[in-house]
C-alpha positions in Angstrom: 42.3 93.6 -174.4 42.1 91.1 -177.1 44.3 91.6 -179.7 43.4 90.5 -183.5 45.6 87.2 -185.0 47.2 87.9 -187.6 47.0 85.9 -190.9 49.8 84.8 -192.7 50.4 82.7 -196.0 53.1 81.0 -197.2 54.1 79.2 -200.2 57.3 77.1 -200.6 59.3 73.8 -201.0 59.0 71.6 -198.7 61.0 68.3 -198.0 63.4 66.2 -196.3 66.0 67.9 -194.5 69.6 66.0 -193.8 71.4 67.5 -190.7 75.1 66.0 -191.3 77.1 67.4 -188.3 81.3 67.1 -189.6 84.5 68.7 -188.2 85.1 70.4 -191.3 84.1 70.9 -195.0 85.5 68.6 -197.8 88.6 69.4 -199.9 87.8 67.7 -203.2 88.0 64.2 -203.3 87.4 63.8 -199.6 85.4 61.3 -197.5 84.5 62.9 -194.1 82.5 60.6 -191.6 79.6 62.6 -189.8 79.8 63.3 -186.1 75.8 63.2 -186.1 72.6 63.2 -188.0 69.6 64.3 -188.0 66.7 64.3 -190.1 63.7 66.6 -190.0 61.1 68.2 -192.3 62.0 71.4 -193.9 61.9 74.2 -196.9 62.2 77.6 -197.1 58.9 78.7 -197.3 58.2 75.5 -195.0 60.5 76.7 -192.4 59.0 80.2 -192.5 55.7 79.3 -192.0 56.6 77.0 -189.1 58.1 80.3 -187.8 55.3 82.3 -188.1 53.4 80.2 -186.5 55.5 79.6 -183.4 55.1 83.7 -183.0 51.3 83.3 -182.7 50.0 83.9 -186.5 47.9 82.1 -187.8 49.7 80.5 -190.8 48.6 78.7 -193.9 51.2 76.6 -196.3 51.3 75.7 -199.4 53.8 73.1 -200.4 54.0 69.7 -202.9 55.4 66.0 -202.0 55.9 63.0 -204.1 53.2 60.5 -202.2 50.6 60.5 -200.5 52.8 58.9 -197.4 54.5 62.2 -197.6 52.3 64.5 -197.7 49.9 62.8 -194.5 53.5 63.1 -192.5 53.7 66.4 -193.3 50.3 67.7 -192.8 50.9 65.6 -189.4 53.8 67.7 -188.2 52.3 71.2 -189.5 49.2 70.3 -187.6 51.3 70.0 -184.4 52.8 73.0 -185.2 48.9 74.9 -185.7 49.8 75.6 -189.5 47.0 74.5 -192.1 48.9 72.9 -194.7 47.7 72.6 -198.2 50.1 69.8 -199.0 48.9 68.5 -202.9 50.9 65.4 -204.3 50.2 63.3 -207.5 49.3 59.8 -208.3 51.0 58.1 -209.4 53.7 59.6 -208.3 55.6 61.4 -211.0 58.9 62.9 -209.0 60.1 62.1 -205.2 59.2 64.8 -202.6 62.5 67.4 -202.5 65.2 66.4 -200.2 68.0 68.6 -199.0 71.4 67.5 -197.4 72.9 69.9 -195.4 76.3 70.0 -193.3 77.1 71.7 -190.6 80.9 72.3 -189.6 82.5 73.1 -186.4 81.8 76.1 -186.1 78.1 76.4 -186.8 78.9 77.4 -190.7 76.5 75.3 -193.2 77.3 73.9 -196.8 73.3 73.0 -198.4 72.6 70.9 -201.2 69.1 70.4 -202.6 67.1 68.3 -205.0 63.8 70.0 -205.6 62.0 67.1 -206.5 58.1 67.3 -207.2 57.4 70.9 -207.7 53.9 73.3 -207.0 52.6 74.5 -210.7 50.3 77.8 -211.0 47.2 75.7 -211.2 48.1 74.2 -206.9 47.3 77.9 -206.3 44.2 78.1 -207.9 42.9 74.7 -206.9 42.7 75.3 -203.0 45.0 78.2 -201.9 43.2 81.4 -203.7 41.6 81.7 -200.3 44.2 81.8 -197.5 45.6 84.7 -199.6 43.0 86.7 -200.1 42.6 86.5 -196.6 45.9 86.9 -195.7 47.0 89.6 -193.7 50.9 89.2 -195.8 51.9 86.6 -198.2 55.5 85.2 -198.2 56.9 83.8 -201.2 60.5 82.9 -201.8 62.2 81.6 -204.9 62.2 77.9 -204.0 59.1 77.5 -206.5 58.8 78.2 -210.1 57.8 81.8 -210.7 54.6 80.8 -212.7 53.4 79.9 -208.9 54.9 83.0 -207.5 53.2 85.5 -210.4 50.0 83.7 -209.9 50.0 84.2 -205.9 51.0 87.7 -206.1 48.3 88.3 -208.7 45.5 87.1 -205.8 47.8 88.8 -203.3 47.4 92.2 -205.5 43.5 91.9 -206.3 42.7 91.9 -202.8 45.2 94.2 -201.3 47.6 91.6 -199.4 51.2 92.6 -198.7 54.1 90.7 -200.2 57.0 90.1 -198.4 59.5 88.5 -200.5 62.5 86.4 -199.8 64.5 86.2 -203.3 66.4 82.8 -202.1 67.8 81.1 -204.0 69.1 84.2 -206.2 67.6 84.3 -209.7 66.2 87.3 -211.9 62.6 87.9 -210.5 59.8 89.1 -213.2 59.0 92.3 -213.4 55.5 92.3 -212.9 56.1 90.4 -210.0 58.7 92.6 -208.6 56.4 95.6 -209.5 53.8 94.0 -206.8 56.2 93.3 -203.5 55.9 95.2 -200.7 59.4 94.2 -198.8 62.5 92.2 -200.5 64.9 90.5 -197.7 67.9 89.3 -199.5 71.2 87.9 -198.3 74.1 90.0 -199.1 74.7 88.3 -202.3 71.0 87.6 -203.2 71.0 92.0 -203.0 73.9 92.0 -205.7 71.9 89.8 -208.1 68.2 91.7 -207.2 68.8 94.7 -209.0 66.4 98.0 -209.2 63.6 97.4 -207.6 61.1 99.8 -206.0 60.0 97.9 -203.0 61.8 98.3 -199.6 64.9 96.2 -199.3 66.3 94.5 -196.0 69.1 93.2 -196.6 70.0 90.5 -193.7 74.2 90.3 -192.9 74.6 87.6 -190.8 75.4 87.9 -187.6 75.7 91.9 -187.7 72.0 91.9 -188.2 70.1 93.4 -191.5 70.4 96.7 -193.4 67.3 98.8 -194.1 67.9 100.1 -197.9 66.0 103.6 -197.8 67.5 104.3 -194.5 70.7 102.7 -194.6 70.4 102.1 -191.1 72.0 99.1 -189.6 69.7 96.6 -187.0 72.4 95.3 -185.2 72.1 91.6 -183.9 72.8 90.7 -180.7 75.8 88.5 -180.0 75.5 84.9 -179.2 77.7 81.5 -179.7 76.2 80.1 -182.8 76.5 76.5 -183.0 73.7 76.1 -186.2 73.0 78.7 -188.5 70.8 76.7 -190.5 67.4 78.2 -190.9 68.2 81.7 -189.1 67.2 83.3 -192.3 64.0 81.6 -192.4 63.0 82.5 -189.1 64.1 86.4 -189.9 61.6 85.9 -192.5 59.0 84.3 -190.4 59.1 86.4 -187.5 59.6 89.3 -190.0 56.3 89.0 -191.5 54.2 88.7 -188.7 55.6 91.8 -186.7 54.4 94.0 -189.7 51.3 91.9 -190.3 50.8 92.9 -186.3 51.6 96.8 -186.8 55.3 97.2 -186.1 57.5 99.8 -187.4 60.4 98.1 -190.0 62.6 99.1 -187.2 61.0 97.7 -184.8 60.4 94.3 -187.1 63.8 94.2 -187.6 64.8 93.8 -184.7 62.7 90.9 -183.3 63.2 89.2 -186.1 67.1 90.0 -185.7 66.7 88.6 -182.2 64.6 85.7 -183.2 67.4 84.5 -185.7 70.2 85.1 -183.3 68.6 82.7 -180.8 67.7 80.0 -183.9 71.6 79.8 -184.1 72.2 78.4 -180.8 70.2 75.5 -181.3 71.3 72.4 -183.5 68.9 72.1 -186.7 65.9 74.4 -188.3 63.6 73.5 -185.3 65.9 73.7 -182.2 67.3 70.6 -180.7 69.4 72.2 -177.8 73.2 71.3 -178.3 74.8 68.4 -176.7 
């Protein structure tokens, strides 16, 4: 039996991602020298879509760089990856493409700073991505882009009957009218704190114990493993998330694959799973 592929789209930040691998964090003041490297494309919404797509969806992505050098490598790797990437820059340029640096201690606990660089504006998703929404099957948004962007995709989302899964990272107040059209929230623990009343569902992911379903208040417990990354484990809960309701699932049922699927993400080193050395 053939079974229907699933459309998802996603918008988000995407740029360079620094993978600085150190025995421990700094106290202030402190030079540490890196044990390793790495350096890979990534973003939040960029990492979910990737996600998605590894789970058989058929993804479209939305994102912004700083040249035109930029944005061909990145269309390159999202082509590898069977996303279609809608990757706009400007010219001239008028800010570098975003660039995170993130460290990674011994004990696969991560410390993430980022310079947003170029940034989408409403009119990106007017001039070329009004269509993979409408024919989405769920839209993922996250709060890596201004929320101009994020109104004006949930307003396309909303007019043609679209889910809205949304990821409210980093934490910030969320519009109203926006808030008023999301299907599913899934917070961090501390992102839920700042979130407030909303009447979408609420997942709430905790880490390594898993993610809490609000109107239930069950518990989807994850399953043990040794971490050695946890970098991107949220983005591929979100990712795998999205697709096993765009597919059908229950939220149980969702829950846990995308549990499972972030519990494994951990055990590799970076977003897009280098095995460990």
């Amino acid at each position: 039996m053939n079974v229907k592929q699933v459309k998802i789209a996603v918008i988000g930040l995407v740029g360079r991602s620094m993978f600085f691998e150190v025995p421990r964090f700094h106290a202030g003041g402190e030079t540490i020298h890196a044990t390793n490297f790495h350096e890979e494309w990534g973003g939040k919404g960029f990492n979910q879509a990737i996600m998605a797509a590894r789970q058989g969806a058929a993804v479209s992505f939305l994102g912004k760089a700083g040249s035109e050098a930029d944005a061909t490598a990145i269309e390159t790797f999202c082509e590898t990856e069977g996303v279609e990437a809608h990757i706009y820059f400007s010219r001239p340029a008028t800010e570098p493409t975003a660039c995170a640096a993130i460290l990674t201690d011994g004990t696969g606990e991560t410390r993430v700073t980022v310079a947003r660089g170029i940034e989408l504006d409403e009119a990106d998703v007017d001039f070329g991505f009004k269509e993979p929404i409408a024919a989405a099957d769920i839209l993922l948004l996250n709060n890596e882009v201004p929320d101009e962007v994020n109104l004006r995709a949930s307003e396309i989302a909303a007019a043609h009957g679209v889910r809205i899964v949304f990821n409210p990272a980093p934490a910030r107040p969320i519009p109203a009218v926006l808030a008023e059209r999301v299907f599913l929230f899934t917070p961090n623990e501390f992102e839920a704190s700042a979130l407030g009343d909303v009447s979408g569902e609420v997942v709430t992911t905790l880490g390594a114990r898993g993610c809490r379903i609000r109107s239930t208040g069950e518990i989807i417990p994850a399953p043990t493993v040794r971490a050695v990354d946890t970098t991107g484990a949220g983005d591929t809960f979100n990712g795998v998330l999205a697709v096993r309701l765009a597919e059908g699932d229950t939220l149980v049922n969702a829950c846990r694959a995308a549990n499972e699927a972030a519990a494994r993400s951990t055990t590799v080193r970076y977003v897009f799973g280098v095995p460990e050395m």
